[in-house]
C-alpha positions in Angstrom: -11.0 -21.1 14.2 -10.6 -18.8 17.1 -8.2 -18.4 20.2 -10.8 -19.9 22.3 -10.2 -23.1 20.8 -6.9 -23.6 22.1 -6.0 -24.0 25.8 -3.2 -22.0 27.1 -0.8 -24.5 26.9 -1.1 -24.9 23.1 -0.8 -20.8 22.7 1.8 -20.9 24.5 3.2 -23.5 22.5 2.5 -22.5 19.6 3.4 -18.9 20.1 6.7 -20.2 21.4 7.6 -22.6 17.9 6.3 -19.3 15.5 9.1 -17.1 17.4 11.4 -19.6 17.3 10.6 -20.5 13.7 10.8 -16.6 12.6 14.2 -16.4 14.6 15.9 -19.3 13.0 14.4 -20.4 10.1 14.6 -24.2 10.8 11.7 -26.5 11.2 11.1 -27.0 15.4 11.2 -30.2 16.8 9.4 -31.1 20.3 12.8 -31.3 22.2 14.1 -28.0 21.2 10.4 -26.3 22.0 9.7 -28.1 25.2 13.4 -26.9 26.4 12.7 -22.8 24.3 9.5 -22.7 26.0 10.6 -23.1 29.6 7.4 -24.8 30.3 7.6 -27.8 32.9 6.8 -30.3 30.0 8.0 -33.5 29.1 9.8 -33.4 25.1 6.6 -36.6 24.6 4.0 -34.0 26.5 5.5 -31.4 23.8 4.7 -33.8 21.0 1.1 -34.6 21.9 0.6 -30.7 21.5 1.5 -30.2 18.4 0.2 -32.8 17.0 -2.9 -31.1 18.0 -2.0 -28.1 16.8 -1.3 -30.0 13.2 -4.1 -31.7 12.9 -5.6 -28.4 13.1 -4.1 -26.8 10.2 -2.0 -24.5 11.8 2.0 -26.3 11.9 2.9 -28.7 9.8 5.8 -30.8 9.2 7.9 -29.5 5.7 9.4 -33.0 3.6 10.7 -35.5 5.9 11.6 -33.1 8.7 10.9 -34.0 12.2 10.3 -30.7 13.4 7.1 -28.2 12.1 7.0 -25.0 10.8 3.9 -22.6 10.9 1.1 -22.3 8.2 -1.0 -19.2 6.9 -3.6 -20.2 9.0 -1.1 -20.6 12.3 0.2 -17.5 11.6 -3.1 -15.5 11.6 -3.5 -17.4 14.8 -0.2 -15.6 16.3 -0.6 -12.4 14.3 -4.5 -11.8 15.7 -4.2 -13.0 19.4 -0.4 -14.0 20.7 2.1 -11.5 18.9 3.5 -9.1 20.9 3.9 -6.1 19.1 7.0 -3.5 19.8 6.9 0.0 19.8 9.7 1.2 17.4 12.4 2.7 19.1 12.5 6.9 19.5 15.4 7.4 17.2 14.1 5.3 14.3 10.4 7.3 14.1 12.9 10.3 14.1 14.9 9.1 11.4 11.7 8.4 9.1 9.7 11.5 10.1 13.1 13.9 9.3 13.7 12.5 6.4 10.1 12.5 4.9 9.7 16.1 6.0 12.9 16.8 4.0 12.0 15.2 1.0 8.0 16.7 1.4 10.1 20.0 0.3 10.4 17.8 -2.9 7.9 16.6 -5.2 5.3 14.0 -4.6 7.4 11.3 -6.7 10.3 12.3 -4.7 8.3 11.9 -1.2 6.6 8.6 -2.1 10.1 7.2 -3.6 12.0 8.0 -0.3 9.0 6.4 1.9 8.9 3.3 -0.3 12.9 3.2 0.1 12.4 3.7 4.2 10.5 1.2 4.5 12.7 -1.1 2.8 15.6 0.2 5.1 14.1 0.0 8.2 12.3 -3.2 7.6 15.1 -5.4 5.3 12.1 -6.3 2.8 10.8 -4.8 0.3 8.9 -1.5 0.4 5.9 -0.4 -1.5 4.1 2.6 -1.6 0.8 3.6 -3.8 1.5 7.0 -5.9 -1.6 9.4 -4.5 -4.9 8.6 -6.0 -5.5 12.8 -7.7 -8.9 12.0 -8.1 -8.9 12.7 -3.7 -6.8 15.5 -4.4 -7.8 19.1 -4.8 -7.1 21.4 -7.9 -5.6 25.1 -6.8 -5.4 26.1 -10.6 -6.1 25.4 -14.4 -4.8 27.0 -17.5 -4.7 26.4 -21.4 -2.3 26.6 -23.8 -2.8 26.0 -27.4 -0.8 23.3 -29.5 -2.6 23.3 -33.0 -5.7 24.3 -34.7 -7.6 21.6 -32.5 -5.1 20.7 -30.0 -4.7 22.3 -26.2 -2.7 21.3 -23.6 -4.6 21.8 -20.4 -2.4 22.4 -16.9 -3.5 21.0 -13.8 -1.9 22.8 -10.7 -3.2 20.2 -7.6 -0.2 21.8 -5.4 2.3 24.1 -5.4 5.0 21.1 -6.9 2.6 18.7 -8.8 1.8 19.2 -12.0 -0.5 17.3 -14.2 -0.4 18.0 -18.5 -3.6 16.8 -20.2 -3.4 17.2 -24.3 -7.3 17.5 -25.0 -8.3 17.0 -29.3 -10.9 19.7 -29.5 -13.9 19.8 -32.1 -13.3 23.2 -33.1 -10.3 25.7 -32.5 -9.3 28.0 -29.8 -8.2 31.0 -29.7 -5.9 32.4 -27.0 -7.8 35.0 -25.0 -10.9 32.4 -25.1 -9.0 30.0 -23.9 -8.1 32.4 -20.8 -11.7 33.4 -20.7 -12.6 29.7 -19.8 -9.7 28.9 -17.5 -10.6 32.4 -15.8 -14.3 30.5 -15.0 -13.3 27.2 -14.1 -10.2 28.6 -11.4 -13.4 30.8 -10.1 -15.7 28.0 -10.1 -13.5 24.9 -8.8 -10.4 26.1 -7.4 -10.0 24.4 -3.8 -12.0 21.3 -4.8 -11.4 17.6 -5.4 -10.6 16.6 -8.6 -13.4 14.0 -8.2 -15.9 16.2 -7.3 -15.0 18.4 -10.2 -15.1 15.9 -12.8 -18.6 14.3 -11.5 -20.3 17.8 -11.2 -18.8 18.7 -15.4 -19.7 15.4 -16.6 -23.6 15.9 -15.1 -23.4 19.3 -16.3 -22.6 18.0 -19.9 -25.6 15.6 -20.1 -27.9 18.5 -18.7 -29.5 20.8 -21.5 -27.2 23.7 -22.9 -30.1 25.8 -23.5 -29.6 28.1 -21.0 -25.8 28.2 -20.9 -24.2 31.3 -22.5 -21.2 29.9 -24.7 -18.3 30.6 -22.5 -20.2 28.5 -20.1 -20.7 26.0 -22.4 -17.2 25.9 -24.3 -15.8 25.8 -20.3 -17.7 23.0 -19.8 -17.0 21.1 -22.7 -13.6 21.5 -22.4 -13.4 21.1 -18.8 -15.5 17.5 -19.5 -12.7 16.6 -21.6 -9.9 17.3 -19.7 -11.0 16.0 -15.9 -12.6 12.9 -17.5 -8.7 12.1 -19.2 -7.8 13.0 -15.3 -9.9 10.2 -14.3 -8.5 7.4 -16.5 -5.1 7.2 -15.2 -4.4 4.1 -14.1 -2.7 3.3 -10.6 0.9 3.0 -9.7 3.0 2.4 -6.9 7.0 3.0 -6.2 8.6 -0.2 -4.4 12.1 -0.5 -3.1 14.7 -3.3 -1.5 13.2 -6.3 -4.1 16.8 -7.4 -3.9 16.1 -8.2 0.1 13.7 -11.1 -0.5 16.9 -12.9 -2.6 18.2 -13.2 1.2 15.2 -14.7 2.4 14.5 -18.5 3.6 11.2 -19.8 1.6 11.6 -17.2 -0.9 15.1 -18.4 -2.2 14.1 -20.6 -4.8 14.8 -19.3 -8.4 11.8 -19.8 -9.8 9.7 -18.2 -7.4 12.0 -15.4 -7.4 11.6 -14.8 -10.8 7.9 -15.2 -10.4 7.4 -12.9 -8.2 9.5 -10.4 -9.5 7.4 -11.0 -12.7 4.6 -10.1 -10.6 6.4 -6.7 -9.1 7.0 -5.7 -12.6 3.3 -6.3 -13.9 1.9 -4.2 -11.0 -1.7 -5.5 -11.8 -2.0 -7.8 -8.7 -0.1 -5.7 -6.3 -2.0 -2.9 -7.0 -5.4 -4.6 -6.5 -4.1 -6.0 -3.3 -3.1 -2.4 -2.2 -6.3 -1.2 -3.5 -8.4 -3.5 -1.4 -6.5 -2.2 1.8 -8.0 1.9 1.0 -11.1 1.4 3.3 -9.0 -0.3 6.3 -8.6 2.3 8.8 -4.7 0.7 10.5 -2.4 -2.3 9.4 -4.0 -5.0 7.2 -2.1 -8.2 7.0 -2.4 -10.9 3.9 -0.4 -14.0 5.2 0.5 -16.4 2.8 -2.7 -17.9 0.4 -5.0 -14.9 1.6 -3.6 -12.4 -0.9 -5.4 -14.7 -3.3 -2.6 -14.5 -5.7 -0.3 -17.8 -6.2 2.7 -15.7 -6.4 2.3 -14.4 -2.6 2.0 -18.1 -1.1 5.1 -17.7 0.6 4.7 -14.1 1.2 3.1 -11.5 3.6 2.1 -8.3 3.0 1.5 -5.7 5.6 -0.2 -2.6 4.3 -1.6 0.2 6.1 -3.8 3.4 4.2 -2.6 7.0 4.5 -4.6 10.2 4.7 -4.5 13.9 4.0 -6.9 16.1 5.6 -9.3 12.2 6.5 -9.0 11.8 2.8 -6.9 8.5 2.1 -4.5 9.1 -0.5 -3.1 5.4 -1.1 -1.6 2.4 0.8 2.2 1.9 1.7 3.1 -1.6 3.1 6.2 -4.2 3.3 6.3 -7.2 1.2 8.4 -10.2 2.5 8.3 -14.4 3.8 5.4 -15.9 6.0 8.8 -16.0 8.4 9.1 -11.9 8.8 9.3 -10.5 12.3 5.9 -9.5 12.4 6.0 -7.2 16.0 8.6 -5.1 14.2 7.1 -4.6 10.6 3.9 -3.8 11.9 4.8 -0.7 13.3 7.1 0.2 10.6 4.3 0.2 8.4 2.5 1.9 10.6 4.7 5.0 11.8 5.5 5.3 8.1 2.1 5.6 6.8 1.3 8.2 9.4 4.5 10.1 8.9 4.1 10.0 5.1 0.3 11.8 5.5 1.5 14.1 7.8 4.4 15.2 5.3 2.3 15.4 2.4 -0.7 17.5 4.7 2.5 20.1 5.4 2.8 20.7 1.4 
């Protein structure tokens, strides 16, 4: 359903329970909204309303309760068309963007740890943050060294702190001044671009014929195959912080679905396909409740948003917490941060 379908009277009303739901935690009854509201409506007037508005899916009354409390469905309602959403204050996007610049001095790992621990801070949830995809990144230098007869350890240089070690079996052995030879072509030939576009342009070059490639062409290229298409099989990660804030949470409280979603946090899998599938969203990206698609997240909400170097995205970042989160403050949050955190990592 859309906005349209609801007069003003029921968006006002039902805008009206959500804050007061997210404020207090306890199911609303029609009394306490037809006084909250401020509207010139009779408590029975109140009660016709949302019984509308249950009957379309989007309250509902918990157990035996009297009052209602908002569903997924009722809180895409608010979060698409009623919420009004607050600029974050002057002093917080100061806080965040001086202390990601200080940590950009850092490694990566250290940068993406302190945005993932900001955004628990600032937000009282949990924060998560996608380690860079390197496959977007570029590479600014390659060299060799040999381990063993056929063993090399190959050194990725994608920026002047990160550092990626690749240990590459090799069919034959290397000596050392061939292996310079070959990382003497490749920094000529692919310094400055992506790692992606490296690895796609050596792995079309392998399956091309080799007749007319000299052999330090061809033992660059072999190697080189090797090596970016190890680059390519790392699998995803993210950094999160403040799991400990959900314990506080109504909805979220039980111990079993603690433990379950902890479980989850631990397991990465799902998360990381849930970031994943926010890489092509270009702002905030909300999963209320059953729309993450994972059992786990029910009574959760994840706001992600994507974040870019140079209009290449990078990864996600979000804040993972209840249904009941104050949405017109964690969107921002997520927001500034994401921005902050390109803009940090585009200074390195």
């Amino acid at each position: 359903m859309v906005i349209d379908d609801l007069n003003e009277r029921s968006q006002y009303l039902l805008r009206s329970l959500i804050e007061t739901y997210i404020q207090q935690g306890q199911p609303v009854g029609s009394r306490n909204l037809a006084t909250d509201s401020k509207l010139d409506v009779s408590p029975a007037t109140v009660r016709h309303v949302m019984a509308d508005l249950e009957n379309l899916g989007l309250i509902v009354s918990p157990h035996t309760s009297s009052g209602r409390i908002p569903t997924a469905k009722g809180y895409r309602i608010f979060v698409d068309s009623l919420l009004k959403v607050n600029p974050l204050r002057p002093s917080e996007v100061r806080r965040i963007e001086q202390e990601l610049s200080g940590a950009s001095e850092q490694n990566t790992e250290a940068l993406i740890s302190r945005a993932s621990g900001l955004l628990s801070e600032v937000s009282h949830l949990a924060g998560v943050v996608m380690v860079p995809n390197q496959a977007g990144m570029a590479l600014q230098h390659i060299e060799f060294m040999r381990l063993s007869a056929k063993r090399v350890l190959a050194i990725l240089v994608i920026s002047s702190s990160d550092v990626r070690n690749v240990v590459v079996d090799t069919e034959r052995e290397y000596a050392k001044p061939e292996l310079e030879k070959i990382a003497n072509y490749l920094n000529s030939a692919f310094a400055g671009k992506g790692l992606a576009a490296v690895r796609e342009t050596l792995l079309s070059e392998m399956r091309e014929a080799k007749a007319d490639m000299d052999t330090l062409m061809q033992s660059a290229i072999e190697m080189a195959g090797k090596v970016f298409e190890s680059a390519g099989e790392g699998k995803g990660d993210y950094v999160m912080a403040g799991q400990t804030n959900l314990m506080g949470c109504s909805g979220l409280s039980h111990v079993d679905r603690l433990r379950q979603l902890f479980e989850a946090f631990n397991a990465k899998q799902d998360i990381l396909y849930l970031l994943d599938s926010s890489m092509q969203s270009k702002g905030v990206k909300l999963f209320i409740g059953e729309e993450s698609g994972y059992q786990v997240l029910d009574e959760c909400s994840v706001v992600t948003a994507p974040y870019e170097v140079d209009g290449q995205c990078l990864g996600v970042l979000g804040v993972i917490g209840p249904t009941r989160m104050a949405y017109e403050r964690v969107i921002p949050i997520v927001d500034v941060t994401a921005k902050l955190l390109g803009y940090a990592l585009n200074q390195r």
